[in-house]
NUMI-127459 format. One record per residue: residue number from 1; residue in three letters; x, y, z of N, C-alpha, C, CB in turn. Coordinates in Angstrom, 1 decimal. Glycine has a CB too. Example, Ala and Ser with C-alpha at 12.3 -4.5 7.8 and 13.67 -1.06 7.14 Angstrom:
2
+-----+------+--------+--------+--------+--------+--------+--------+--------+--------+--------+--------+--------+--------+
: seq : type :    n.u :    n.v :    n.w :   ca.u :   ca.v :   ca.w :    c.u :    c.v :    c.w :   cb.u :   cb.v :   cb.w :
+-----+------+--------+--------+--------+--------+--------+--------+--------+--------+--------+--------+--------+--------+
:   1 :  ALA :   13.2 :   -5.7 :    7.8 :   12.3 :   -4.5 :    7.8 :   13.2 :   -3.3 :    7.8 :   11.3 :   -4.5 :    9.0 :
:   2 :  SER :   12.8 :   -2.2 :    7.1 :   13.7 :   -1.1 :    7.1 :   12.9 :    0.0 :    7.9 :   14.1 :   -0.6 :    5.7 :
+-----+------+--------+--------+--------+--------+--------+--------+--------+--------+--------+--------+--------+--------+
This chain:
150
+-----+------+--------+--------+--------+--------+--------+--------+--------+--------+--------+--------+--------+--------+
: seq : type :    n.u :    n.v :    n.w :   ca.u :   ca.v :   ca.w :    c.u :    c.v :    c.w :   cb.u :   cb.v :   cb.w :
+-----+------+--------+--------+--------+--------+--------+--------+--------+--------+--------+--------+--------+--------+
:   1 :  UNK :   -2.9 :   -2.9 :    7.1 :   -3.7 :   -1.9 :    7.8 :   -2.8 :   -1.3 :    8.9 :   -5.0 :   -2.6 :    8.4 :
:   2 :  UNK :   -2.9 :    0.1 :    9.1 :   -2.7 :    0.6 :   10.3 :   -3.3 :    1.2 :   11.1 :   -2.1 :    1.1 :   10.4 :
:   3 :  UNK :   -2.8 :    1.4 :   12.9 :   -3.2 :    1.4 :   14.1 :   -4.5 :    3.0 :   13.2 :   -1.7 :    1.7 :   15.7 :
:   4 :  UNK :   -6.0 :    2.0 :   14.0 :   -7.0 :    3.0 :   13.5 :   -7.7 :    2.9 :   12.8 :   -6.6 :    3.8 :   13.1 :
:   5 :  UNK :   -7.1 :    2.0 :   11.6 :   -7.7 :    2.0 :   10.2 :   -9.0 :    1.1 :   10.1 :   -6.6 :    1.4 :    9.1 :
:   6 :  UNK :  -10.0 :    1.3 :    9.7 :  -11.4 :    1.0 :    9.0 :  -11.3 :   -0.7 :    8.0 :  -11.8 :    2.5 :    7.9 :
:   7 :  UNK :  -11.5 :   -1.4 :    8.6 :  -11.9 :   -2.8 :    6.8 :  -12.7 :   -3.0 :    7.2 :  -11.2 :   -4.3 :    6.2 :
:   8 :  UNK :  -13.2 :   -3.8 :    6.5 :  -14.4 :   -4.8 :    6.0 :  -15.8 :   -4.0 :    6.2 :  -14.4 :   -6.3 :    7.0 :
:   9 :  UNK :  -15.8 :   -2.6 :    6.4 :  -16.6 :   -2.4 :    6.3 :  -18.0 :   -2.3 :    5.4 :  -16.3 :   -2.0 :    6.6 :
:  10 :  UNK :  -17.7 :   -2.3 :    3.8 :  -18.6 :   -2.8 :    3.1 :  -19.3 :   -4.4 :    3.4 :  -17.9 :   -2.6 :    1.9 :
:  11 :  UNK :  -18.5 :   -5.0 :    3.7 :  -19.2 :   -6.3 :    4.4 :  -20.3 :   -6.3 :    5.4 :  -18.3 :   -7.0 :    5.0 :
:  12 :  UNK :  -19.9 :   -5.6 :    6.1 :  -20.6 :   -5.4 :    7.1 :  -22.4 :   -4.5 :    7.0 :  -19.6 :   -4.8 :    8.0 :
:  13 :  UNK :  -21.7 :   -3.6 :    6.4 :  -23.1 :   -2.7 :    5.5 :  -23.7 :   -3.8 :    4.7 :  -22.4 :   -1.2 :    4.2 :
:  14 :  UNK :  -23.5 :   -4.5 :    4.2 :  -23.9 :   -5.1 :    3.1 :  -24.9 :   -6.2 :    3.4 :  -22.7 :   -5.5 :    2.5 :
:  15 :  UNK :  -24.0 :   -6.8 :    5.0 :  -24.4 :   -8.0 :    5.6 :  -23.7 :   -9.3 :    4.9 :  -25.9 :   -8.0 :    5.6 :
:  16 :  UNK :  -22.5 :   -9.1 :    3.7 :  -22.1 :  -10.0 :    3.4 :  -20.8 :  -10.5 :    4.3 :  -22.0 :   -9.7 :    2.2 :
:  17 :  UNK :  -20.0 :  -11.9 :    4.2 :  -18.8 :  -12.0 :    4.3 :  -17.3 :  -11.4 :    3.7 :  -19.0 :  -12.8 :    4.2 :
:  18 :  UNK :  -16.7 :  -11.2 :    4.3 :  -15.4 :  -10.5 :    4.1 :  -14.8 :  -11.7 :    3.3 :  -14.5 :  -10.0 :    5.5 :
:  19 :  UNK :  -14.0 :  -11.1 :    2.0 :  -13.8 :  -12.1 :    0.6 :  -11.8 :  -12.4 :    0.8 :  -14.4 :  -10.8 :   -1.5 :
:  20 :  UNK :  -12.0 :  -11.8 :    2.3 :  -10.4 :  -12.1 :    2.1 :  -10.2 :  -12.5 :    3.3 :   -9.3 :  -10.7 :    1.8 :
:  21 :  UNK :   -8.9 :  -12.8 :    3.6 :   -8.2 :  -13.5 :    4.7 :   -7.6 :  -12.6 :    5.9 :   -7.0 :  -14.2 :    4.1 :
:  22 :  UNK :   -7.8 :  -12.1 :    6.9 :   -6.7 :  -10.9 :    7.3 :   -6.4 :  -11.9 :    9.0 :   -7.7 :   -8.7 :    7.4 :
:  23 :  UNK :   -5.4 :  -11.3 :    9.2 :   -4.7 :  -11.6 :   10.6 :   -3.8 :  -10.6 :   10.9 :   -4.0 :  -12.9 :   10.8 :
:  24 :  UNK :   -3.8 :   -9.9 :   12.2 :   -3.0 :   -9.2 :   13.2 :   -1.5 :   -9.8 :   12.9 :   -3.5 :   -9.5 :   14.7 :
:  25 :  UNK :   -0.3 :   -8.8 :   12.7 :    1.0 :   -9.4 :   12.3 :    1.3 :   -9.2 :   14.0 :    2.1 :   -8.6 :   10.8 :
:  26 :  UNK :    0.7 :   -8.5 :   14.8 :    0.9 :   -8.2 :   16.4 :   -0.1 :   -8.2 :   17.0 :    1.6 :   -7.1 :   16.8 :
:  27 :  UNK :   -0.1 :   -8.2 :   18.5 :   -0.7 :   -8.2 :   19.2 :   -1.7 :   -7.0 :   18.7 :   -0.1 :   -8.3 :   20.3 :
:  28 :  UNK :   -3.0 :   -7.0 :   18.9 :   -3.5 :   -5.9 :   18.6 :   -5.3 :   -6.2 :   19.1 :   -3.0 :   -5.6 :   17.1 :
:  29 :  UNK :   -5.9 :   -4.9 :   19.1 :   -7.0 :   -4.5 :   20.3 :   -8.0 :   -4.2 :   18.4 :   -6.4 :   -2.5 :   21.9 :
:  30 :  UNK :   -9.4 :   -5.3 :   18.1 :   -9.6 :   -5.3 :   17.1 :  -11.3 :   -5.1 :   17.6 :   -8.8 :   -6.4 :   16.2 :
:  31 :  UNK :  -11.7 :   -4.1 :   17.2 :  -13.7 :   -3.5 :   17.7 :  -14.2 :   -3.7 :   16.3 :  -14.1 :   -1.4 :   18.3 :
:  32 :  UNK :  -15.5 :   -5.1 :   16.5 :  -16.2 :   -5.6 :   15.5 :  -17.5 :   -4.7 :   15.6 :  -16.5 :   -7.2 :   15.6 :
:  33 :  UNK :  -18.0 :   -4.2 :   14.9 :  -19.4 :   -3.4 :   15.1 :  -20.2 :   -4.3 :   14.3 :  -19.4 :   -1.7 :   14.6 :
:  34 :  UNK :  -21.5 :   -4.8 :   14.5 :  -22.1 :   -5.4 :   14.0 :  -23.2 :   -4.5 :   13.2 :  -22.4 :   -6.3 :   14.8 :
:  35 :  UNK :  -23.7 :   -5.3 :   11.9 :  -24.6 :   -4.2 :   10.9 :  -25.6 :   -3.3 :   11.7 :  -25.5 :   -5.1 :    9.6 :
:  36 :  UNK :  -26.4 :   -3.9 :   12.6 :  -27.6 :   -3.3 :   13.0 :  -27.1 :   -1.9 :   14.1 :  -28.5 :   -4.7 :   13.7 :
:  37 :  UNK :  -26.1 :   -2.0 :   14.5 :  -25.2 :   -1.1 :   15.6 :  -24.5 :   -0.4 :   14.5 :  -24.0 :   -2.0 :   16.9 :
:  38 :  UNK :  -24.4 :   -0.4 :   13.7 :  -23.4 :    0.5 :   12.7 :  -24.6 :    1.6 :   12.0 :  -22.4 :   -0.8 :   11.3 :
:  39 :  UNK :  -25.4 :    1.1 :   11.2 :  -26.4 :    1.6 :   11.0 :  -27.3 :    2.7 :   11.9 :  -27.0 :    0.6 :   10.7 :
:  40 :  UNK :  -27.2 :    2.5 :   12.9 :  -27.8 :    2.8 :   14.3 :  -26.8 :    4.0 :   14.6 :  -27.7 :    1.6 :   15.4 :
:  41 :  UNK :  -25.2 :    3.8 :   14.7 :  -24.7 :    4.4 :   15.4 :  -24.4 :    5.7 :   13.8 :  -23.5 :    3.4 :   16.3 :
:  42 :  UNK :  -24.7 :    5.2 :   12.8 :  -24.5 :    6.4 :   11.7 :  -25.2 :    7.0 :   11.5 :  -24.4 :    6.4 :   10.6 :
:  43 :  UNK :  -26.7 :    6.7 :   11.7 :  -28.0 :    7.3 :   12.0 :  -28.0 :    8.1 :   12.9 :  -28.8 :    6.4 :   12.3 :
:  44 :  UNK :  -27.1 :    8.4 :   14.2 :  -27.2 :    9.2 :   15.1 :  -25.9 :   10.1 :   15.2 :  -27.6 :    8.4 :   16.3 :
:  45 :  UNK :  -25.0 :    9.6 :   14.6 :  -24.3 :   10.4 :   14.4 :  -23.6 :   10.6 :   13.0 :  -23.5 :   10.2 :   15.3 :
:  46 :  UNK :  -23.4 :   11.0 :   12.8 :  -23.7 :   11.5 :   10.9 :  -21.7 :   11.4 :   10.7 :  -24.8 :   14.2 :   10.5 :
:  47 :  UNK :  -21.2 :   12.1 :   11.7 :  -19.8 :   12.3 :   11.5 :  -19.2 :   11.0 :   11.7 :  -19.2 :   13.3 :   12.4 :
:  48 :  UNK :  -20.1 :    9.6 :   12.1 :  -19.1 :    8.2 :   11.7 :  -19.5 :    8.1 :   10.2 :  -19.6 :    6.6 :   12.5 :
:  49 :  UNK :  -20.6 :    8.5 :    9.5 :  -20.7 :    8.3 :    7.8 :  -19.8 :    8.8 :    7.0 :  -21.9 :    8.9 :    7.3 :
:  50 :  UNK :  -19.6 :    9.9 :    7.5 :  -18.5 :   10.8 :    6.8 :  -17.0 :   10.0 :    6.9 :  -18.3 :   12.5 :    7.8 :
:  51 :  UNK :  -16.5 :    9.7 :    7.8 :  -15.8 :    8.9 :    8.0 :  -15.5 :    7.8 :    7.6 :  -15.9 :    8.8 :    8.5 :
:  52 :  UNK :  -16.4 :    6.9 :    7.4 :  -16.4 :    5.6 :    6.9 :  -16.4 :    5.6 :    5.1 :  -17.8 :    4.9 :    7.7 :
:  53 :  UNK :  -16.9 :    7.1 :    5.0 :  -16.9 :    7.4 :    3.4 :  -15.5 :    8.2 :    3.0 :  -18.4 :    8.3 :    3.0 :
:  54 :  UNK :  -14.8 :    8.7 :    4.2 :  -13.5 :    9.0 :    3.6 :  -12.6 :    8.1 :    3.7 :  -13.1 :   10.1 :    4.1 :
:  55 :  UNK :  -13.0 :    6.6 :    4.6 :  -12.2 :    5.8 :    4.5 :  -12.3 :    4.7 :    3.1 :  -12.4 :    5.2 :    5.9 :
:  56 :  UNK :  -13.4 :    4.7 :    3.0 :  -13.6 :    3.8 :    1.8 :  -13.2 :    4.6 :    0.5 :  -15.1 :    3.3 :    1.7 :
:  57 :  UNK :  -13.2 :    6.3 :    0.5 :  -12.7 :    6.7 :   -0.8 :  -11.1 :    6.6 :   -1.0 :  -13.1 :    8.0 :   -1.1 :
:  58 :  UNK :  -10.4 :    6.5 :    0.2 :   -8.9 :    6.5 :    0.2 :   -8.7 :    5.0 :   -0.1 :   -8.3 :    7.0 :    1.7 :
:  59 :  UNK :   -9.3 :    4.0 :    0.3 :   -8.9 :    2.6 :   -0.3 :   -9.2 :    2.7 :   -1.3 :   -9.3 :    1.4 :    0.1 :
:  60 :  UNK :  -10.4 :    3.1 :   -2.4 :  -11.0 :    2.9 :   -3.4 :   -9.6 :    4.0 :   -4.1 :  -12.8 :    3.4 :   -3.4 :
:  61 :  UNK :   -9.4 :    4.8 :   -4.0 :   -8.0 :    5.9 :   -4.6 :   -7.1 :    4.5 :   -4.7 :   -7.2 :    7.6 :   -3.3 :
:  62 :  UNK :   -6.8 :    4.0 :   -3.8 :   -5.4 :    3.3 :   -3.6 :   -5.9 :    2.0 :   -4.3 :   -4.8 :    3.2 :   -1.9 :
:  63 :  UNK :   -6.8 :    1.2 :   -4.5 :   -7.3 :    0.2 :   -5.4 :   -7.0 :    0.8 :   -7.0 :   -9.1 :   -0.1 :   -5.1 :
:  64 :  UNK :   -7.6 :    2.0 :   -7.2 :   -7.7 :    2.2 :   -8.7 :   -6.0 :    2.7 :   -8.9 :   -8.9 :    3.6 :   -9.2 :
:  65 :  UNK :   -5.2 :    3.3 :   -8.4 :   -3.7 :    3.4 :   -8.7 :   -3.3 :    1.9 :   -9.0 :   -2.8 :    4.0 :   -7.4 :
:  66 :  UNK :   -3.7 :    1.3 :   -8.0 :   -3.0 :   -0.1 :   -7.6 :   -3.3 :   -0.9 :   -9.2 :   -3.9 :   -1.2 :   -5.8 :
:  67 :  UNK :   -4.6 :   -0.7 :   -9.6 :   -4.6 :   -1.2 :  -11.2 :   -4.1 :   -0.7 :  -11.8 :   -5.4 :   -1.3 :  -11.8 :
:  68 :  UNK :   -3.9 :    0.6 :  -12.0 :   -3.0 :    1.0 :  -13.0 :   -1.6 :    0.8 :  -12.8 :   -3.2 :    2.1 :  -13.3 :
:  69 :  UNK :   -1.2 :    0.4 :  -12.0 :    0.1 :    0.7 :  -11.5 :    0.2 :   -1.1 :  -11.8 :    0.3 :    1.7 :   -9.6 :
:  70 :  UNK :   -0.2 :   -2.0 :  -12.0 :    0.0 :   -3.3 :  -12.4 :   -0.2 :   -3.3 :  -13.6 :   -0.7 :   -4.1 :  -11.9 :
:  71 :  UNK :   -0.9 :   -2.6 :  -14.5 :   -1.3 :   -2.8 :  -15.8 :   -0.5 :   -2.4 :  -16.5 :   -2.3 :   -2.4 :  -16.2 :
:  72 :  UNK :    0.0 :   -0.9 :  -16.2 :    0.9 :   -0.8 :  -17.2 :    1.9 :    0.1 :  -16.9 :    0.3 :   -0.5 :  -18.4 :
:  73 :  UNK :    2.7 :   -0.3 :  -15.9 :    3.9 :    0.0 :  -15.4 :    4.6 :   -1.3 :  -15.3 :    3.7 :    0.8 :  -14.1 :
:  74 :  UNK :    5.9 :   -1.2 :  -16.2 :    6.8 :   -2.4 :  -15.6 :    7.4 :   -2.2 :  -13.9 :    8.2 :   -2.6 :  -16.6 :
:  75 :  UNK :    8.1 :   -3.1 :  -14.0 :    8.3 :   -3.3 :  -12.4 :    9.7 :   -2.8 :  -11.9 :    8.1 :   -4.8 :  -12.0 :
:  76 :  UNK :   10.0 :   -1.9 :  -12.7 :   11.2 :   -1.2 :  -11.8 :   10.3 :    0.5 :  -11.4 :   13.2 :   -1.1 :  -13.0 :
:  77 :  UNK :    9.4 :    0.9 :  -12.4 :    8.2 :    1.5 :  -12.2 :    7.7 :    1.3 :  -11.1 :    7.5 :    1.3 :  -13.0 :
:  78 :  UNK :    7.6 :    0.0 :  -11.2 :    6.4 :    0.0 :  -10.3 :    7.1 :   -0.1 :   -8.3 :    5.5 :   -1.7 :  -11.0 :
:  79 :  UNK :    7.9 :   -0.4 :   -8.3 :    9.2 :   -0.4 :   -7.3 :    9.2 :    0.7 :   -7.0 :   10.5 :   -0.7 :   -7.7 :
:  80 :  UNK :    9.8 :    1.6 :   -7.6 :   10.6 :    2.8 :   -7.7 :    9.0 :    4.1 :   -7.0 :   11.3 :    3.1 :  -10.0 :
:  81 :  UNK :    7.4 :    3.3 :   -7.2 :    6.8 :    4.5 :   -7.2 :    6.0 :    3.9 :   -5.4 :    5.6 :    4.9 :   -9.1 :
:  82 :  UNK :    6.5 :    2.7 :   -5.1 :    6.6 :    2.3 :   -4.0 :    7.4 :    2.6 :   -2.8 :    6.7 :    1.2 :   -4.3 :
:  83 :  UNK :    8.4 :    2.8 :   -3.1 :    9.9 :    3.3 :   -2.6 :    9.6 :    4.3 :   -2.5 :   11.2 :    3.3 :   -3.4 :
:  84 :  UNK :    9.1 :    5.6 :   -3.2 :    8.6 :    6.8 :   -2.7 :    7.6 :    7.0 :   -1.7 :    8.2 :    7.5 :   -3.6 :
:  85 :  UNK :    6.7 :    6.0 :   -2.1 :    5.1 :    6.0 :   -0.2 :    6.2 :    5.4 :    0.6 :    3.0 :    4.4 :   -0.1 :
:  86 :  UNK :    7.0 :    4.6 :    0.3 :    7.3 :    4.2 :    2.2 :    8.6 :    4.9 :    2.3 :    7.5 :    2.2 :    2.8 :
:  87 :  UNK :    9.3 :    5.8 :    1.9 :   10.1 :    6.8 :    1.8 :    9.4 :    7.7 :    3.1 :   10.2 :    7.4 :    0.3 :
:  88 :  UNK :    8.6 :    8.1 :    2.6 :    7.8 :    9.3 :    3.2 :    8.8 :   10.5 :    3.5 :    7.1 :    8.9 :    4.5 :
:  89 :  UNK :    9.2 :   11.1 :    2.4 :   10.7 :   11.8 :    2.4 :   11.6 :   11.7 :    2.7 :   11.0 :   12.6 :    2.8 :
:  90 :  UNK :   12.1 :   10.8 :    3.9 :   13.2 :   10.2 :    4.1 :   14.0 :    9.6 :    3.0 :   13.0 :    9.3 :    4.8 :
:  91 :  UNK :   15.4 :   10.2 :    3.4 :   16.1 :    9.5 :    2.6 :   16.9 :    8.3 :    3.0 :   16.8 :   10.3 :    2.1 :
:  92 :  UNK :   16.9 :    7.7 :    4.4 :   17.3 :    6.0 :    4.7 :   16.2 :    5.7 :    5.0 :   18.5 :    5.5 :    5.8 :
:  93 :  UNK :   15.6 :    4.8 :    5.3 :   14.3 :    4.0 :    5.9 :   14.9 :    2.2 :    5.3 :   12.5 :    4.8 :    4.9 :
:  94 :  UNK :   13.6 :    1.9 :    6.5 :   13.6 :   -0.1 :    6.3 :   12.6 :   -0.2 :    5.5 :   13.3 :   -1.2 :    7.8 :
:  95 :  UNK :   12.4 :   -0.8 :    4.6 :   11.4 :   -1.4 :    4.0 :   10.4 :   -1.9 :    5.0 :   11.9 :   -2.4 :    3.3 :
:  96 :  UNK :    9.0 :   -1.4 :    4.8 :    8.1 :   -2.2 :    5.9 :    7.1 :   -3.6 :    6.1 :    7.4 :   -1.2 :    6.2 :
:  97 :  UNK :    8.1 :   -4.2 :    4.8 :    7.5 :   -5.7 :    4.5 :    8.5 :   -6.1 :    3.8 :    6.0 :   -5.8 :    3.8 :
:  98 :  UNK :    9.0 :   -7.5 :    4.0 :   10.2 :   -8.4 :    3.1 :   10.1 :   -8.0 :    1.5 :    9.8 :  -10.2 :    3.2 :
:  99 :  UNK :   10.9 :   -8.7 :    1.2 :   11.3 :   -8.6 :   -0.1 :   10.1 :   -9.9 :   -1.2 :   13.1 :   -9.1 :    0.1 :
: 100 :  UNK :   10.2 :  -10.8 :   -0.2 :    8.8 :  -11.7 :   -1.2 :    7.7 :  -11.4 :   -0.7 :    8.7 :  -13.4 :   -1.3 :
: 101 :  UNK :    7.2 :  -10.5 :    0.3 :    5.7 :   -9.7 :    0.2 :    5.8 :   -8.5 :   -0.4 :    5.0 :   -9.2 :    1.5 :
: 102 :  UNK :    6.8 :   -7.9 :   -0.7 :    7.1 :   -6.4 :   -1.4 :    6.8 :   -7.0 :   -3.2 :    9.1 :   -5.7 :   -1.1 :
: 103 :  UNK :    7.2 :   -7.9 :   -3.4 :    7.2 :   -9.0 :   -4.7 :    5.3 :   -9.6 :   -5.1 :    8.4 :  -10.9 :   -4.1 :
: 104 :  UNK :    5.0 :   -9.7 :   -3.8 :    3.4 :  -10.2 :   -4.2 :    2.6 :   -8.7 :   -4.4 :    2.6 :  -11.3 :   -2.9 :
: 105 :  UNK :    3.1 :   -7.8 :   -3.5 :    2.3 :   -6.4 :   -3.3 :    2.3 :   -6.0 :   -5.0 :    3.4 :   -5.0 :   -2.0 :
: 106 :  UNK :    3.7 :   -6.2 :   -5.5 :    3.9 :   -5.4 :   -6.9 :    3.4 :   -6.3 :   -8.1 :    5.5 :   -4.9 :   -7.1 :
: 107 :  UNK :    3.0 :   -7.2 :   -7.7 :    2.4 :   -8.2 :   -9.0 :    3.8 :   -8.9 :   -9.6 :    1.5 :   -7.2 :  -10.4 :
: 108 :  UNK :    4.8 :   -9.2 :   -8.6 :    6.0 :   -9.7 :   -9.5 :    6.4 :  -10.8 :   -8.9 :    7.2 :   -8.7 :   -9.7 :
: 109 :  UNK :    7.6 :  -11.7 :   -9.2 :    8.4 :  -12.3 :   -8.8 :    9.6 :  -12.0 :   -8.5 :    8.5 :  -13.0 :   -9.4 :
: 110 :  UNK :    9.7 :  -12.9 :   -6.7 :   11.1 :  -12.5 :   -6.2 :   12.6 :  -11.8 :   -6.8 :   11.4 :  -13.7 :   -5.7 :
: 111 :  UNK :   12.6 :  -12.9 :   -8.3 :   13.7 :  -13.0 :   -8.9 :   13.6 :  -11.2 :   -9.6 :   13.9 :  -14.5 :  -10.0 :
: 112 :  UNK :   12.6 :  -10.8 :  -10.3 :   12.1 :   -9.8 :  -10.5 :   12.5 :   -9.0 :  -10.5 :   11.5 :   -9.6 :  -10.2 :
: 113 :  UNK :   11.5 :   -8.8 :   -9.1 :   11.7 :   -7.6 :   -7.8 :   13.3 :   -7.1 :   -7.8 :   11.2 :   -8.3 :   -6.1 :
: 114 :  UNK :   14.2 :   -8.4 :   -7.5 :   15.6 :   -8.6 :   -7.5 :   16.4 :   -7.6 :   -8.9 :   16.0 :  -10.5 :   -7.6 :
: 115 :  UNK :   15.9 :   -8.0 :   -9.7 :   16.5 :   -7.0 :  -10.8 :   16.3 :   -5.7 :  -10.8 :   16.2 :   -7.3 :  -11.8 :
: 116 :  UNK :   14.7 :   -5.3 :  -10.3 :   14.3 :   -4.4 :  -10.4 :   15.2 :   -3.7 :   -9.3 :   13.0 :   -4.6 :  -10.4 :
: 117 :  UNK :   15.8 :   -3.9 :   -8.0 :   16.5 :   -3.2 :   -7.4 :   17.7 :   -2.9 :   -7.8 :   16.4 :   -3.6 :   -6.4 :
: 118 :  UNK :   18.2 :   -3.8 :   -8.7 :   19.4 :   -3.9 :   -9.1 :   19.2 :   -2.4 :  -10.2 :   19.7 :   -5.6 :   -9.8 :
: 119 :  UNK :   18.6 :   -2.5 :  -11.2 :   18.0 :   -1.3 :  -12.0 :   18.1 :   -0.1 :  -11.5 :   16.8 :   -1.4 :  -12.3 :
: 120 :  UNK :   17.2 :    0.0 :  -10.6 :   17.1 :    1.4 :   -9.9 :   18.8 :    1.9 :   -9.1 :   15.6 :    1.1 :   -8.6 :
: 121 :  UNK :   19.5 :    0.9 :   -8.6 :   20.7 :    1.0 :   -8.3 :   21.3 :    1.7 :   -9.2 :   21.2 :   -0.1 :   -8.0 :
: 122 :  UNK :   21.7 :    1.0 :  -10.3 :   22.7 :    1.1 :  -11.1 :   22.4 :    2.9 :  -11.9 :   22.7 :   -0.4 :  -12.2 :
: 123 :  UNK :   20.9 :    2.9 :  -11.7 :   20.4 :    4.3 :  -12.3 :   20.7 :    5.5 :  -11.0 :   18.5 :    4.2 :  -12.7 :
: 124 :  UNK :   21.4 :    5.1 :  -10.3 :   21.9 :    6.3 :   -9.2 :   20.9 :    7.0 :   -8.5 :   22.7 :    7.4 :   -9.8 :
: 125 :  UNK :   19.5 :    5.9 :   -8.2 :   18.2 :    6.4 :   -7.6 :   18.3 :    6.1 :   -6.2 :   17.0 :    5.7 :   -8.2 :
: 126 :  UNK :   18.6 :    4.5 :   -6.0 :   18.6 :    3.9 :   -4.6 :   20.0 :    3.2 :   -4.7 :   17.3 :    2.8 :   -4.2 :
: 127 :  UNK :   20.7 :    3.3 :   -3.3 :   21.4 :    2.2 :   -2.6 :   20.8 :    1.1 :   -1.3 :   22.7 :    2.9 :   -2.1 :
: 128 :  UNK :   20.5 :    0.1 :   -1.9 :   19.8 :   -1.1 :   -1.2 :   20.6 :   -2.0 :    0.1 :   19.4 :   -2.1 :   -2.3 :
: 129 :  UNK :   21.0 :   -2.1 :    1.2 :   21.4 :   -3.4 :    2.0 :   20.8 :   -3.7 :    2.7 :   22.2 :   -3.5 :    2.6 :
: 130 :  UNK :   19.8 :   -5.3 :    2.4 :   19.3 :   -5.9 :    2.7 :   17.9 :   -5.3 :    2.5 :   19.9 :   -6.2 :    3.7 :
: 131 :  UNK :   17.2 :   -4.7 :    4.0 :   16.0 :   -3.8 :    4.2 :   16.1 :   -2.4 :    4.1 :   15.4 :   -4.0 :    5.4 :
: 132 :  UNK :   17.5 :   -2.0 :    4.2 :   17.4 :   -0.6 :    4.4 :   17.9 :   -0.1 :    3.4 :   17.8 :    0.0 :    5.5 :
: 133 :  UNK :   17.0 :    0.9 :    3.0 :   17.0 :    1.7 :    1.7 :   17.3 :    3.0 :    1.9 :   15.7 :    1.7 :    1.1 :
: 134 :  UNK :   18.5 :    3.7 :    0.7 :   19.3 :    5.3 :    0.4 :   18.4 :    5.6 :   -0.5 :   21.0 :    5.4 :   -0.3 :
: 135 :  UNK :   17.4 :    6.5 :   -0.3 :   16.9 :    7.0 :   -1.6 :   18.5 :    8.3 :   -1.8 :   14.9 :    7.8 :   -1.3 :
: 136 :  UNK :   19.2 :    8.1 :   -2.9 :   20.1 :    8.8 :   -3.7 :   19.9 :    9.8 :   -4.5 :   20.6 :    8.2 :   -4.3 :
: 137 :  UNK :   18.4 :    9.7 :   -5.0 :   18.1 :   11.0 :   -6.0 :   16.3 :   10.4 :   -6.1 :   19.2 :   11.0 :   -8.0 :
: 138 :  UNK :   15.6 :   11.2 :   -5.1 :   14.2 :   11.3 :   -5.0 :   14.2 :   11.5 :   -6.9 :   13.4 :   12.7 :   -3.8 :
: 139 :  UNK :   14.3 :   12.7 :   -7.6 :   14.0 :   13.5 :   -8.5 :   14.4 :   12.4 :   -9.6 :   14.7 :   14.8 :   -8.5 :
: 140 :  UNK :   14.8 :   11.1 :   -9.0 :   15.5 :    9.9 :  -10.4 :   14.5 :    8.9 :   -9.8 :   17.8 :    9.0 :  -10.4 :
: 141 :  UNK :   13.9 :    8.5 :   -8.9 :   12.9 :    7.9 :   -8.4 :   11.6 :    8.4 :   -9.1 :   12.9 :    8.0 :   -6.9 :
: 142 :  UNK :   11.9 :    9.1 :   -9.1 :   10.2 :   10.1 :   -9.9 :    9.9 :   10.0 :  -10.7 :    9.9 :   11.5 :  -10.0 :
: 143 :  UNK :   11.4 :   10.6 :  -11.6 :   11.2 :   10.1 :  -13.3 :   11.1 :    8.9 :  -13.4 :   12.4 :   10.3 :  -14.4 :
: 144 :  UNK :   11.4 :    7.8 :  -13.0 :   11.2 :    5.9 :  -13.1 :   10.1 :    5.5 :  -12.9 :   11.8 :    4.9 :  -12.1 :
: 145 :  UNK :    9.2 :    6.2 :  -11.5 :    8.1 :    6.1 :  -11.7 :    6.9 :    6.7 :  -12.5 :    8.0 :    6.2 :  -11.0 :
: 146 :  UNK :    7.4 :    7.8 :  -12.5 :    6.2 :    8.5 :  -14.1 :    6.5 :    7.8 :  -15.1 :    6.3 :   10.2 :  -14.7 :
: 147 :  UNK :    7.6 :    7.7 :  -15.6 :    7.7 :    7.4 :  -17.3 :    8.5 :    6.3 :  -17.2 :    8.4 :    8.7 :  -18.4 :
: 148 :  UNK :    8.9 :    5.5 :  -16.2 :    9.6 :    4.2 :  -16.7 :   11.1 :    4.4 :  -16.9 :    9.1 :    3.6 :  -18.1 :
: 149 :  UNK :   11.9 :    3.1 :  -17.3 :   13.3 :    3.5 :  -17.6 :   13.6 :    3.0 :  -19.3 :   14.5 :    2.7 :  -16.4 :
: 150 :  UNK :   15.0 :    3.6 :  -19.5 :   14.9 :    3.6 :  -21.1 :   15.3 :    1.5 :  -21.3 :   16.7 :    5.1 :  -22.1 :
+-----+------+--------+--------+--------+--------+--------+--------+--------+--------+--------+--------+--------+--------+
């Protein structure tokens, strides 16, 4: 999550418990709204509904990629179409999570993941050291991620 961002709010609408685990990786300032105040406060103002429904369609977008993007994309695919969101046009950037959470994010293993960078290297897409990443040819990142490699 980032500074801003909306969870658990189907839980809370719902009145159920939250089905996952989450903790602050930093210090951070975290406002619980309880169901009966949420309801209340959407009721009177219509532009937190709107909101809360453009937050939940942007996770729901990024859930349904996220399945397809496990199902049937291998994993230099699936890398390569990762490396472009945290790119964000840049062409050096740090990776913004390790290498064995980048591994659980993509449905793979460390050793994997490891090839998979190796792959995308040797295809004159990325140069990798350590965390920080050369995107070398966005337009070779793109093709790997639409259609895979031969």
């Amino acid at each position: 999550m980032e500074k801003g961002e909306v969870f658990a709010e189907v839980s809370v609408i719902e009145g159920s418990s939250y089905p996952v685990y989450a903790e602050a990786e930093e210090e951070s300032l975290l406002v619980f709204i309880e169901r009966r105040a949420l309801v209340d406060l959407i009721r009177k103002e219509p532009d937190v509904a709107v909101s809360l429904i453009y937050s939940m369609a942007k996770r729901l977008k990024y859930l349904a990629n996220l399945v397809e993007m496990l199902s049937l994309k291998e994993v230099p695919s699936r890398l390569a179409q990762y490396l472009l969101e945290a790119s964000q046009g840049r062409e050096i950037f740090l990776l913004p999570v390790s290498k064995s959470q980048l591994a659980l994010l993509l449905g793979t293993a460390p050793e994997t993941l490891s090839r998979a960078f190796k792959k995308l290297s040797r295809a004159g897409a990325i140069d990798v050291r350590g965390s920080m990443v050369r995107v070398l040819s966005f337009d070779k990142l793109k093709e790997i991620a639409e259609f895979g490699m031969d």
